[in-house]
mmCIF file of the N, C-alpha and C atoms, coordinates in Angstrom:
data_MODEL
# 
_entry.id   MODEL 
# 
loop_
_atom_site.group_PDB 
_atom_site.id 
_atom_site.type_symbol 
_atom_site.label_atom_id 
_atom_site.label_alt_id 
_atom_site.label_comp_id 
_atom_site.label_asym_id 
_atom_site.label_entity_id 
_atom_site.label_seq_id 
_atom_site.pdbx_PDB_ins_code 
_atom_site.Cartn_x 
_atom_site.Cartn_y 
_atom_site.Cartn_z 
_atom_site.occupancy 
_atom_site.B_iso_or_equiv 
_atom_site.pdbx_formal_charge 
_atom_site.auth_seq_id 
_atom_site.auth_comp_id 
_atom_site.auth_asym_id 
_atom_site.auth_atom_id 
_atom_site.pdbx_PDB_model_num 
ATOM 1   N N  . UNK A 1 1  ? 0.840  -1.181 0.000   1.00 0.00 ? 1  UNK A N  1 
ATOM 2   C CA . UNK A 1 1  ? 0.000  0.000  0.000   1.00 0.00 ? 1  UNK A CA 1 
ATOM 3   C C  . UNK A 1 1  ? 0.886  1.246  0.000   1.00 0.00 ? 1  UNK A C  1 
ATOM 4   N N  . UNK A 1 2  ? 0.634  2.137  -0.524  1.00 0.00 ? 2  UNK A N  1 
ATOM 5   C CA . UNK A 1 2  ? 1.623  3.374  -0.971  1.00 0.00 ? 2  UNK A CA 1 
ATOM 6   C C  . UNK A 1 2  ? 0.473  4.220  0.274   1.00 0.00 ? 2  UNK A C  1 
ATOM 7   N N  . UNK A 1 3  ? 1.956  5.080  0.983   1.00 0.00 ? 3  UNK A N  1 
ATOM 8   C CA . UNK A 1 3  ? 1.812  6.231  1.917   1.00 0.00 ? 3  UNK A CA 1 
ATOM 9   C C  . UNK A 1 3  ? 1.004  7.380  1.276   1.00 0.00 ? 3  UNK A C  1 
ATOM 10  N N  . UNK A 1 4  ? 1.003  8.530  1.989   1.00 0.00 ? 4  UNK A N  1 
ATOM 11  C CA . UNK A 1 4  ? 0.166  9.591  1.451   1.00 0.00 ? 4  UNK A CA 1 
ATOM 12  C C  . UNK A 1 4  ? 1.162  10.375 0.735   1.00 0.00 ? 4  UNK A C  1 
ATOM 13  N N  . UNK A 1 5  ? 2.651  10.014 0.972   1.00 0.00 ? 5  UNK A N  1 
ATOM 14  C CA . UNK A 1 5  ? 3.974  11.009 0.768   1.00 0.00 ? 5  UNK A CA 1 
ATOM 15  C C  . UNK A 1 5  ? 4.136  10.137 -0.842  1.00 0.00 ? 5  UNK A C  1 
ATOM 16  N N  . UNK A 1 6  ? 3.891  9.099  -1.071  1.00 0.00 ? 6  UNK A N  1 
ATOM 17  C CA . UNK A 1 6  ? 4.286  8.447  -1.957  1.00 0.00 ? 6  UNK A CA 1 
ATOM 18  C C  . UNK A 1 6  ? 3.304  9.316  -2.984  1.00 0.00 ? 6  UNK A C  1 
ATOM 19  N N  . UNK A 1 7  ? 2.059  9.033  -2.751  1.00 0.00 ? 7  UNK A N  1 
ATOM 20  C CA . UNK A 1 7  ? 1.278  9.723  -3.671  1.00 0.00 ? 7  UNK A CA 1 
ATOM 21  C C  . UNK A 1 7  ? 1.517  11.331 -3.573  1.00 0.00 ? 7  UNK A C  1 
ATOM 22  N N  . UNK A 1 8  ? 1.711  12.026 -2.381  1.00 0.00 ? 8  UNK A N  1 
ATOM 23  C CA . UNK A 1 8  ? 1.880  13.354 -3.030  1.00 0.00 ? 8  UNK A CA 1 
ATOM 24  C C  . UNK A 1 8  ? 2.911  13.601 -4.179  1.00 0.00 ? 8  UNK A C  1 
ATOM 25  N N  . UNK A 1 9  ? 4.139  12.737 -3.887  1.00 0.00 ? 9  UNK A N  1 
ATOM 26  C CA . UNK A 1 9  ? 5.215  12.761 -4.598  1.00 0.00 ? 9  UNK A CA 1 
ATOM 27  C C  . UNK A 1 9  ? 4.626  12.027 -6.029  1.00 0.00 ? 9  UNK A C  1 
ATOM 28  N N  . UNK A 1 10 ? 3.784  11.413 -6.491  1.00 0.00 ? 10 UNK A N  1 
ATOM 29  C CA . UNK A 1 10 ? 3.023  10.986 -7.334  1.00 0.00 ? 10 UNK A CA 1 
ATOM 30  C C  . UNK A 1 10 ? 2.773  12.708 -8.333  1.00 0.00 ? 10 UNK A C  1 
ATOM 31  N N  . UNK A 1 11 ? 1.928  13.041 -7.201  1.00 0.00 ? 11 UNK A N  1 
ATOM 32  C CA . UNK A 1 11 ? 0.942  14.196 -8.165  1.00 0.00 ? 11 UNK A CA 1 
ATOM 33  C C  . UNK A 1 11 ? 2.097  15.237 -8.468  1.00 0.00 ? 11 UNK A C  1 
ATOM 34  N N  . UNK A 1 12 ? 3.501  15.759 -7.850  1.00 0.00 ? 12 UNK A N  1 
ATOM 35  C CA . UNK A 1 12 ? 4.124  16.217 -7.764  1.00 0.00 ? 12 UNK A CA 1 
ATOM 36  C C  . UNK A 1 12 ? 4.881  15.965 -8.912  1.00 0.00 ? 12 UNK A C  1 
ATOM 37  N N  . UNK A 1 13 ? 5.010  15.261 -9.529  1.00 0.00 ? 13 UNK A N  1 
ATOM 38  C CA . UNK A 1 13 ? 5.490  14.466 -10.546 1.00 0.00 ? 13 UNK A CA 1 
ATOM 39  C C  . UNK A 1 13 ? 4.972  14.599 -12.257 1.00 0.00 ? 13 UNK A C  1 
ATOM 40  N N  . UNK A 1 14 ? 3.387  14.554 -11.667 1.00 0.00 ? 14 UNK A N  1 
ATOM 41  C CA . UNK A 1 14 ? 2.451  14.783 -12.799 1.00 0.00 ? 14 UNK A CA 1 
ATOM 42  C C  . UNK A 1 14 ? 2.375  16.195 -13.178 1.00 0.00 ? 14 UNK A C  1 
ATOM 43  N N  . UNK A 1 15 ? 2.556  17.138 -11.699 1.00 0.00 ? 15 UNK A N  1 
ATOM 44  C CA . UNK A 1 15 ? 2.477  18.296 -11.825 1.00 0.00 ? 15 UNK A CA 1 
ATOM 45  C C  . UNK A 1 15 ? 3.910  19.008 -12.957 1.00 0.00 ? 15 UNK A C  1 
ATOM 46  N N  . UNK A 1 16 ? 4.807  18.785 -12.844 1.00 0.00 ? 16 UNK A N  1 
ATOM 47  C CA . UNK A 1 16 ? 6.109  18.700 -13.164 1.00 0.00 ? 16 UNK A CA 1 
ATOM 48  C C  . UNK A 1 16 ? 6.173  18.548 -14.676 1.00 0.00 ? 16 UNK A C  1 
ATOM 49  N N  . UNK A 1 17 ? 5.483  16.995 -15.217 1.00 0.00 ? 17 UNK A N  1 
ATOM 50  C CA . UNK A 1 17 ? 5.361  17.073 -16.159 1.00 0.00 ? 17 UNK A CA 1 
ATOM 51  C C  . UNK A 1 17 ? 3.888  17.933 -17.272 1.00 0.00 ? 17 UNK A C  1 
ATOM 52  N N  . UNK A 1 18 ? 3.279  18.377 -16.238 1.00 0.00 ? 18 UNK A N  1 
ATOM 53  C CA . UNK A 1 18 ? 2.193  19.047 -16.634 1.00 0.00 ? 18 UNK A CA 1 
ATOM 54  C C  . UNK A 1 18 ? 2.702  20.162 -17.227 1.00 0.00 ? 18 UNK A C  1 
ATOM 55  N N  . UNK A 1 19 ? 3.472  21.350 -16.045 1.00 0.00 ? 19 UNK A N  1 
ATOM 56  C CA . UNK A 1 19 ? 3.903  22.387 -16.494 1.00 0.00 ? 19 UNK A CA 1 
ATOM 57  C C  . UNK A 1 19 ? 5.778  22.493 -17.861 1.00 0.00 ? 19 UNK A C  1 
ATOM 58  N N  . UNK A 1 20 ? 5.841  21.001 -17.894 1.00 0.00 ? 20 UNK A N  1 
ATOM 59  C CA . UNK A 1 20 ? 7.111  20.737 -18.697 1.00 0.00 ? 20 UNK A CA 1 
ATOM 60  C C  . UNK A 1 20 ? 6.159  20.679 -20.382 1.00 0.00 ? 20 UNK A C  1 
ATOM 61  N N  . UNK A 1 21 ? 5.144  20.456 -20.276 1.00 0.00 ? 21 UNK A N  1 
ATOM 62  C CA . UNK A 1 21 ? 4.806  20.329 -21.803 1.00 0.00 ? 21 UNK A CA 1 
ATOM 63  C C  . UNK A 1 21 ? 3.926  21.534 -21.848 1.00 0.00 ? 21 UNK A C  1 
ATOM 64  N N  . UNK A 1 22 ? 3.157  22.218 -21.063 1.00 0.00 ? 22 UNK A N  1 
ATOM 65  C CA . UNK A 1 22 ? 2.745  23.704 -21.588 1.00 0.00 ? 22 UNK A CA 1 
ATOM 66  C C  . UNK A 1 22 ? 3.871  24.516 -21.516 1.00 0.00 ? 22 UNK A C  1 
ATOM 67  N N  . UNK A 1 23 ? 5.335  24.293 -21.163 1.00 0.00 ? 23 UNK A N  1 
ATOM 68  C CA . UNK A 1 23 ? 6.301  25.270 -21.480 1.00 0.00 ? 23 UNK A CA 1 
ATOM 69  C C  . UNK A 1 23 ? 6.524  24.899 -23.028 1.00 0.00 ? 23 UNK A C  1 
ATOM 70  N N  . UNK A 1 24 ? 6.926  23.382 -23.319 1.00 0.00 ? 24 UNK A N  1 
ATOM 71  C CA . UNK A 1 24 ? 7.052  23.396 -24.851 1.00 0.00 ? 24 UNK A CA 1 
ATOM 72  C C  . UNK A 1 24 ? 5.919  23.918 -25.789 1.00 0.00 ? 24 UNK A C  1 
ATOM 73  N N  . UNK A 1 25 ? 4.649  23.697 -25.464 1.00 0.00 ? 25 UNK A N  1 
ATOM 74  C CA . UNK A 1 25 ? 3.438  24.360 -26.217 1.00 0.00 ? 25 UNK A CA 1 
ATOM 75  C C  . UNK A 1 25 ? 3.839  25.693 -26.582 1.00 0.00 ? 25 UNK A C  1 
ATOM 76  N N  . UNK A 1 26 ? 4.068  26.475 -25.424 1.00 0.00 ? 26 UNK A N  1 
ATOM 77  C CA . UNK A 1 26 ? 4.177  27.834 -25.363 1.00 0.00 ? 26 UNK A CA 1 
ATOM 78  C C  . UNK A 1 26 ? 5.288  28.645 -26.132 1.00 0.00 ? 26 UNK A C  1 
ATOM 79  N N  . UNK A 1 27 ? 6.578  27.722 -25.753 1.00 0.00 ? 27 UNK A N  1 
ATOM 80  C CA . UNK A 1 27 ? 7.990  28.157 -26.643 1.00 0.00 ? 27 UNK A CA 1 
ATOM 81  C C  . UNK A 1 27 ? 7.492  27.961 -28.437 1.00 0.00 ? 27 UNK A C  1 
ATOM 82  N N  . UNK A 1 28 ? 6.691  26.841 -28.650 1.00 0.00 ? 28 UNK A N  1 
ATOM 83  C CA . UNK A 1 28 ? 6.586  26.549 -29.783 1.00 0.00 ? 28 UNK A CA 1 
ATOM 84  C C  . UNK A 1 28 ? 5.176  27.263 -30.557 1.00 0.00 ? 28 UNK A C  1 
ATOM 85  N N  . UNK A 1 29 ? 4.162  27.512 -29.867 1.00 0.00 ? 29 UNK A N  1 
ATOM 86  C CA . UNK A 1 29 ? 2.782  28.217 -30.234 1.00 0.00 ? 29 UNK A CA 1 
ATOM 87  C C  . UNK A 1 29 ? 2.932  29.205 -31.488 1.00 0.00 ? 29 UNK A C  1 
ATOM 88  N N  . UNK A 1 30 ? 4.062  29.942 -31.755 1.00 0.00 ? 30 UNK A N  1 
ATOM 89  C CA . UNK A 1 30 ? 4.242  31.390 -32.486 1.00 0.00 ? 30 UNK A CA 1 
ATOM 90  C C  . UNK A 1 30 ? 4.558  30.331 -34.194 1.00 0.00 ? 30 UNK A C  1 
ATOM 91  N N  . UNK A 1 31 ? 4.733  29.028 -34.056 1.00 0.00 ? 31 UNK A N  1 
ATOM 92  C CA . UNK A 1 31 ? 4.969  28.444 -35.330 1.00 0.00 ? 31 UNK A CA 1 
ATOM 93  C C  . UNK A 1 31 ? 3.945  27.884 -35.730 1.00 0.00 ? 31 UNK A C  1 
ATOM 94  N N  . UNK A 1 32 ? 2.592  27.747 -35.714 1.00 0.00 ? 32 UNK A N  1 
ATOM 95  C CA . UNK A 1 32 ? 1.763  27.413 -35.897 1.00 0.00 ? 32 UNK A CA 1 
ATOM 96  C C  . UNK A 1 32 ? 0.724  28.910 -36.584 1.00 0.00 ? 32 UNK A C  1 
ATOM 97  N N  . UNK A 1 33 ? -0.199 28.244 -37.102 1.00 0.00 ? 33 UNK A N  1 
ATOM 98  C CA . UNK A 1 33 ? -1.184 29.163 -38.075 1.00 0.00 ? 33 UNK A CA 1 
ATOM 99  C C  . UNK A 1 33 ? -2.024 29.945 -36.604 1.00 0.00 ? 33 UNK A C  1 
ATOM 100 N N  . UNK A 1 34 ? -1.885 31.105 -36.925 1.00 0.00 ? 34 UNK A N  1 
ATOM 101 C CA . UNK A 1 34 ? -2.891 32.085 -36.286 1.00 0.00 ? 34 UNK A CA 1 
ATOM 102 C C  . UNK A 1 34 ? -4.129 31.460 -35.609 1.00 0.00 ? 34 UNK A C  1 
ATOM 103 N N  . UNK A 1 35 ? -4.938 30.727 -36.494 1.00 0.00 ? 35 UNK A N  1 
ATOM 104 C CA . UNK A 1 35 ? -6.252 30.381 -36.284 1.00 0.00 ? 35 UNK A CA 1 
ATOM 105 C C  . UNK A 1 35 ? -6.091 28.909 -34.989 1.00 0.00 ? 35 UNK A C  1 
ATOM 106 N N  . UNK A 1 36 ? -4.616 28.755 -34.830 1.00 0.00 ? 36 UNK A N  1 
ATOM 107 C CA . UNK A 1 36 ? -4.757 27.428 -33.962 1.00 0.00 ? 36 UNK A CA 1 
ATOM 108 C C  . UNK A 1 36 ? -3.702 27.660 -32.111 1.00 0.00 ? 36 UNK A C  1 
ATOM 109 N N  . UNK A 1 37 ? -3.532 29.177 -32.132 1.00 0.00 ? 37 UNK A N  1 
ATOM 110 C CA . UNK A 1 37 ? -2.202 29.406 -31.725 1.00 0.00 ? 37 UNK A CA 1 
ATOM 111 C C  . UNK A 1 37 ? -3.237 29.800 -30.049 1.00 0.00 ? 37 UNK A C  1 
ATOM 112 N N  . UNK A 1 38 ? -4.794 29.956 -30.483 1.00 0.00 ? 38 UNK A N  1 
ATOM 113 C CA . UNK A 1 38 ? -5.546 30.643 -29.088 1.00 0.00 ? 38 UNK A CA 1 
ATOM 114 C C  . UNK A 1 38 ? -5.743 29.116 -28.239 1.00 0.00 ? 38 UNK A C  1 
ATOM 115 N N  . UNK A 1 39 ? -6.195 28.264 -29.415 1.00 0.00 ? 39 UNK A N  1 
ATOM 116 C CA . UNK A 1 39 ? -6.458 27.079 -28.679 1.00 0.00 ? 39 UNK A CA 1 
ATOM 117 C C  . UNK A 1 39 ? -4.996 26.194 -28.104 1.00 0.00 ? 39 UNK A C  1 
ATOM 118 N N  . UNK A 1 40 ? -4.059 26.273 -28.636 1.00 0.00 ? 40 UNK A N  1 
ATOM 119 C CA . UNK A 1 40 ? -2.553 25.994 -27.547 1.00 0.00 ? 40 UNK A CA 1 
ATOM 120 C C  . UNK A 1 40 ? -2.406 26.703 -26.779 1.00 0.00 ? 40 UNK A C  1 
ATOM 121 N N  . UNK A 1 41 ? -2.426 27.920 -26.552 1.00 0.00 ? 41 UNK A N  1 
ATOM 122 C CA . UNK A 1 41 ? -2.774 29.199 -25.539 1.00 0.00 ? 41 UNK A CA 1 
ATOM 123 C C  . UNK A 1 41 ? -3.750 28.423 -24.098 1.00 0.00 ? 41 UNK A C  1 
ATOM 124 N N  . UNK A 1 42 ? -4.312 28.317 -24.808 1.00 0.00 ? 42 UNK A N  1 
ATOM 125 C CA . UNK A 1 42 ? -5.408 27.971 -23.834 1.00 0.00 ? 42 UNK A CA 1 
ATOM 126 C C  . UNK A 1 42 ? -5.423 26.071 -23.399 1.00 0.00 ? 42 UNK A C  1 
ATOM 127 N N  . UNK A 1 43 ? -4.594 25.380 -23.848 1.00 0.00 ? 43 UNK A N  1 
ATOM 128 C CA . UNK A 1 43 ? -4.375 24.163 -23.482 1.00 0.00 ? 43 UNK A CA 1 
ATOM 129 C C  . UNK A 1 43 ? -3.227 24.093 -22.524 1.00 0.00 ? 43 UNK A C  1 
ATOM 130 N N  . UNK A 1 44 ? -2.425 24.725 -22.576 1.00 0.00 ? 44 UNK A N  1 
ATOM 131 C CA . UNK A 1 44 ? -1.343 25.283 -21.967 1.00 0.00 ? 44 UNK A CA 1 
ATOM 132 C C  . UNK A 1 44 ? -1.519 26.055 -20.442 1.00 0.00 ? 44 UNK A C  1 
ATOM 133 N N  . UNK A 1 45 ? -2.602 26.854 -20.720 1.00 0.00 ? 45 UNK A N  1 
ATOM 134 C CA . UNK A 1 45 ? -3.124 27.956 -19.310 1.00 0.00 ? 45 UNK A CA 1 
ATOM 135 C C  . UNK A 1 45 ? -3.786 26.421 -19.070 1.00 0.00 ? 45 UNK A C  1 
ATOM 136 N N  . UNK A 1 46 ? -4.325 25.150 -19.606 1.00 0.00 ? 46 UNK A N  1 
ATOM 137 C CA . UNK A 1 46 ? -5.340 24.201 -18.737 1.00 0.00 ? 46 UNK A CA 1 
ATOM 138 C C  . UNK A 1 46 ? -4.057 23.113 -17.828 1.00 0.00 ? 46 UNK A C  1 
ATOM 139 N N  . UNK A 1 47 ? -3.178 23.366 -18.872 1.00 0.00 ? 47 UNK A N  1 
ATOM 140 C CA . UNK A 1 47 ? -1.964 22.114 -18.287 1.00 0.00 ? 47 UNK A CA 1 
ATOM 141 C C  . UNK A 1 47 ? -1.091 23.197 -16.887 1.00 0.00 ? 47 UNK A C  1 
ATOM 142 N N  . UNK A 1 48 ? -1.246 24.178 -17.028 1.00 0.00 ? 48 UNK A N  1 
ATOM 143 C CA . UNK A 1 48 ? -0.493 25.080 -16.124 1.00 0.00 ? 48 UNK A CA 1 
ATOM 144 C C  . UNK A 1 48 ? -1.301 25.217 -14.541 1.00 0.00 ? 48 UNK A C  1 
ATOM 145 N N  . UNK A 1 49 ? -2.942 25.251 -14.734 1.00 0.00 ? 49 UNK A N  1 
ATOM 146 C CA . UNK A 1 49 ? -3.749 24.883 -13.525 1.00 0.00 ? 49 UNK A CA 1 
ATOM 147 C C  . UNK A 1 49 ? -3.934 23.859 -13.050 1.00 0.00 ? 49 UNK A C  1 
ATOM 148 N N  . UNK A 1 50 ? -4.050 22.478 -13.594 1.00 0.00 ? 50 UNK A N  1 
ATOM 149 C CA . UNK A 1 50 ? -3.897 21.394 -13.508 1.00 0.00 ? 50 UNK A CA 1 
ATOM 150 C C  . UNK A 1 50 ? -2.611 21.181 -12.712 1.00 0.00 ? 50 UNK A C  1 
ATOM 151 N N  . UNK A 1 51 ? -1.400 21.300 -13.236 1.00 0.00 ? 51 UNK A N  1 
ATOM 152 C CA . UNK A 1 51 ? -0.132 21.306 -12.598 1.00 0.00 ? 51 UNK A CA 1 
ATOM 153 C C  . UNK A 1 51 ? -0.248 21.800 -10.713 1.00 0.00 ? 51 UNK A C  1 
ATOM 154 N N  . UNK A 1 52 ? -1.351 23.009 -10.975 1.00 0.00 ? 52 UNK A N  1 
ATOM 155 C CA . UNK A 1 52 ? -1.188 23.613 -9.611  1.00 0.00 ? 52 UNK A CA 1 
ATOM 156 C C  . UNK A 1 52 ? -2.374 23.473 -8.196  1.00 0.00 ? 52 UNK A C  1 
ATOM 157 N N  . UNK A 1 53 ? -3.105 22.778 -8.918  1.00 0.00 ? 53 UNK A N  1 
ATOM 158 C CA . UNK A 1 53 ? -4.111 21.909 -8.412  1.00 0.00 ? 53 UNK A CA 1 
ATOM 159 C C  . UNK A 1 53 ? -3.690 19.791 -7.809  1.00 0.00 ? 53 UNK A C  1 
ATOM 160 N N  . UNK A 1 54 ? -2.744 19.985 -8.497  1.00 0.00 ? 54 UNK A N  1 
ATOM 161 C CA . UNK A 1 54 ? -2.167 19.063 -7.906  1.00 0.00 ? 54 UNK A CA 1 
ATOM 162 C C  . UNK A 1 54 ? -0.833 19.151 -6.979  1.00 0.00 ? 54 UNK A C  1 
ATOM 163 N N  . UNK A 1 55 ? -0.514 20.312 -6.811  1.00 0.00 ? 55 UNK A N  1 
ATOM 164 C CA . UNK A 1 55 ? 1.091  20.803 -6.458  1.00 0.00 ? 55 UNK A CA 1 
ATOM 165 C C  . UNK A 1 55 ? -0.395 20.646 -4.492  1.00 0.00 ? 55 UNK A C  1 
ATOM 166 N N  . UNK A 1 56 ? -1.151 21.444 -5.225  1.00 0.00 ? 56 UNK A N  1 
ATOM 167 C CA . UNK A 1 56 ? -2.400 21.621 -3.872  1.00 0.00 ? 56 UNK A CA 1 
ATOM 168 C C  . UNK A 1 56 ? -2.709 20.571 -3.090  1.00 0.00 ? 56 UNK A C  1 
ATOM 169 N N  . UNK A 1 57 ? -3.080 19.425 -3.695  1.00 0.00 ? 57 UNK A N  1 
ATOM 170 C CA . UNK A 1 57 ? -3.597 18.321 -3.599  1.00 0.00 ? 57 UNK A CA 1 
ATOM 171 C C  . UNK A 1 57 ? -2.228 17.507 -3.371  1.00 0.00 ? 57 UNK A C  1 
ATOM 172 N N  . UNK A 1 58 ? -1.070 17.725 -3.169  1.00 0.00 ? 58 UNK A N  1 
ATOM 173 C CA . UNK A 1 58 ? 0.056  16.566 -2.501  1.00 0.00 ? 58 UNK A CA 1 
ATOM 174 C C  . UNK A 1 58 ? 0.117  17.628 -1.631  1.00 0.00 ? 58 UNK A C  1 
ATOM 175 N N  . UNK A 1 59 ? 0.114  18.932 -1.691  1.00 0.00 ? 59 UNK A N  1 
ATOM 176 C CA . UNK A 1 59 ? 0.410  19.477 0.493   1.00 0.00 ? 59 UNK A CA 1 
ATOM 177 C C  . UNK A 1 59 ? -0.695 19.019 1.082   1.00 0.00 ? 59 UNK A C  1 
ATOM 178 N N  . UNK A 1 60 ? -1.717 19.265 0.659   1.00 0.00 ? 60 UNK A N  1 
ATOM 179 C CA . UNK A 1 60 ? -2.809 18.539 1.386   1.00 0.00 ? 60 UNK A CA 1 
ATOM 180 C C  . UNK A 1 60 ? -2.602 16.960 1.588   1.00 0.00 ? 60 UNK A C  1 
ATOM 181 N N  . UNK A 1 61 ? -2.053 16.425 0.955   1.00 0.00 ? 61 UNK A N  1 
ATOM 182 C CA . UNK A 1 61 ? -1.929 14.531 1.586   1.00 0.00 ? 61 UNK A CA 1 
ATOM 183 C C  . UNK A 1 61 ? -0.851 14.552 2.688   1.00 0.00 ? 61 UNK A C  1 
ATOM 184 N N  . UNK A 1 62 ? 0.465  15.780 2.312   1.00 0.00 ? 62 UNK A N  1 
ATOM 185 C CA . UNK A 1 62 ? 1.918  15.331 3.415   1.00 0.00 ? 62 UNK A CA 1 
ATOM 186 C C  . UNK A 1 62 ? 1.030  16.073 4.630   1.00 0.00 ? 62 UNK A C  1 
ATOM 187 N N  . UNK A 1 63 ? 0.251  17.336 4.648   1.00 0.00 ? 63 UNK A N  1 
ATOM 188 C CA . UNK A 1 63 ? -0.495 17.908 5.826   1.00 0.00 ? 63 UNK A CA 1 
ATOM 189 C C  . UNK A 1 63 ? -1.121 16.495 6.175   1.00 0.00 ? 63 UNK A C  1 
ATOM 190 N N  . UNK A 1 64 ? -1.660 16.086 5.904   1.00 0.00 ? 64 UNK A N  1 
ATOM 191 C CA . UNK A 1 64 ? -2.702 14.869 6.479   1.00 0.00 ? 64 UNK A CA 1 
ATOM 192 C C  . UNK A 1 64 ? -1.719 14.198 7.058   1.00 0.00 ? 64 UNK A C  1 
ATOM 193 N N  . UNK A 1 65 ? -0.529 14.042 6.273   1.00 0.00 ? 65 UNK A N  1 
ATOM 194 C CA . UNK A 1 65 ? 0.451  12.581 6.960   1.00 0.00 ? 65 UNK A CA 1 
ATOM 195 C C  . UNK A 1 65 ? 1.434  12.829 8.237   1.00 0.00 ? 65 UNK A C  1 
ATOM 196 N N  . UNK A 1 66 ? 1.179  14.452 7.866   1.00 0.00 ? 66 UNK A N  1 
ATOM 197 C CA . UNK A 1 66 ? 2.433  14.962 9.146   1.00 0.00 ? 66 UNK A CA 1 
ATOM 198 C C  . UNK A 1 66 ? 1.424  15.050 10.863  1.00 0.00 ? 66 UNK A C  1 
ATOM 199 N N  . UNK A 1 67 ? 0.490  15.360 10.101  1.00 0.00 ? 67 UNK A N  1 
ATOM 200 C CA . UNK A 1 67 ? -0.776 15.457 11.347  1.00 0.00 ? 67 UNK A CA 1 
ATOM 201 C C  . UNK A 1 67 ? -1.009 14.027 12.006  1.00 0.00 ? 67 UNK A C  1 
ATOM 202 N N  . UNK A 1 68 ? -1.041 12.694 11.312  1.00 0.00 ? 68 UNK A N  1 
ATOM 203 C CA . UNK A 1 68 ? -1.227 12.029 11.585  1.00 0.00 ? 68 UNK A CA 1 
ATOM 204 C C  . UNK A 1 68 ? -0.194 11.299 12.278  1.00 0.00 ? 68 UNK A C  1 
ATOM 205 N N  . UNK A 1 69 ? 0.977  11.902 12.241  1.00 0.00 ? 69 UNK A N  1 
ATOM 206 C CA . UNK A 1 69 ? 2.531  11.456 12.703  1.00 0.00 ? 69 UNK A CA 1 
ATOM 207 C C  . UNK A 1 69 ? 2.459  11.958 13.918  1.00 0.00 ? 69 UNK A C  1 
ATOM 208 N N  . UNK A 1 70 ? 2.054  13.393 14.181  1.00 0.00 ? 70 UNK A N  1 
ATOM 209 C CA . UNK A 1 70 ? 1.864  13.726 15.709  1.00 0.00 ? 70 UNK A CA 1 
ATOM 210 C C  . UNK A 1 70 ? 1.300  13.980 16.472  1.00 0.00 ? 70 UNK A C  1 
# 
């Protein structure tokens, strides 16, 4: 059975790679046609909240695990 630290370090991970591919979206967005550059824009701002909704969601599991330690 995996700890709560295991899984924060889980989402921490996902988060990581979340915000690692809306940086490439973003570096790369200006090479693409006008008409497609709002919707990478905006997949990018979804991978960038996502990232930070989970950065949220592993302090909230190590809070649970440190609380439960003392």
């Amino acid at each position: 059975m995996k700890t709560l630290s295991h899984l924060a370090a889980g989402y921490d991970e996902q988060a990581k790679a979340n915000d690692a591919l809306a940086e490439e979206i973003l570096a790369r967005v200006e090479s693409y046609p006008a008409e497609i550059r709002e919707s990478l824009r905006s997949r990018a701002g979804w991978l960038m909240a996502e990232a930070a909704g989970l950065r949220a969601k592993a302090a909230e599991l190590r809070g649970f695990e440190w609380r439960s330690l003392n």
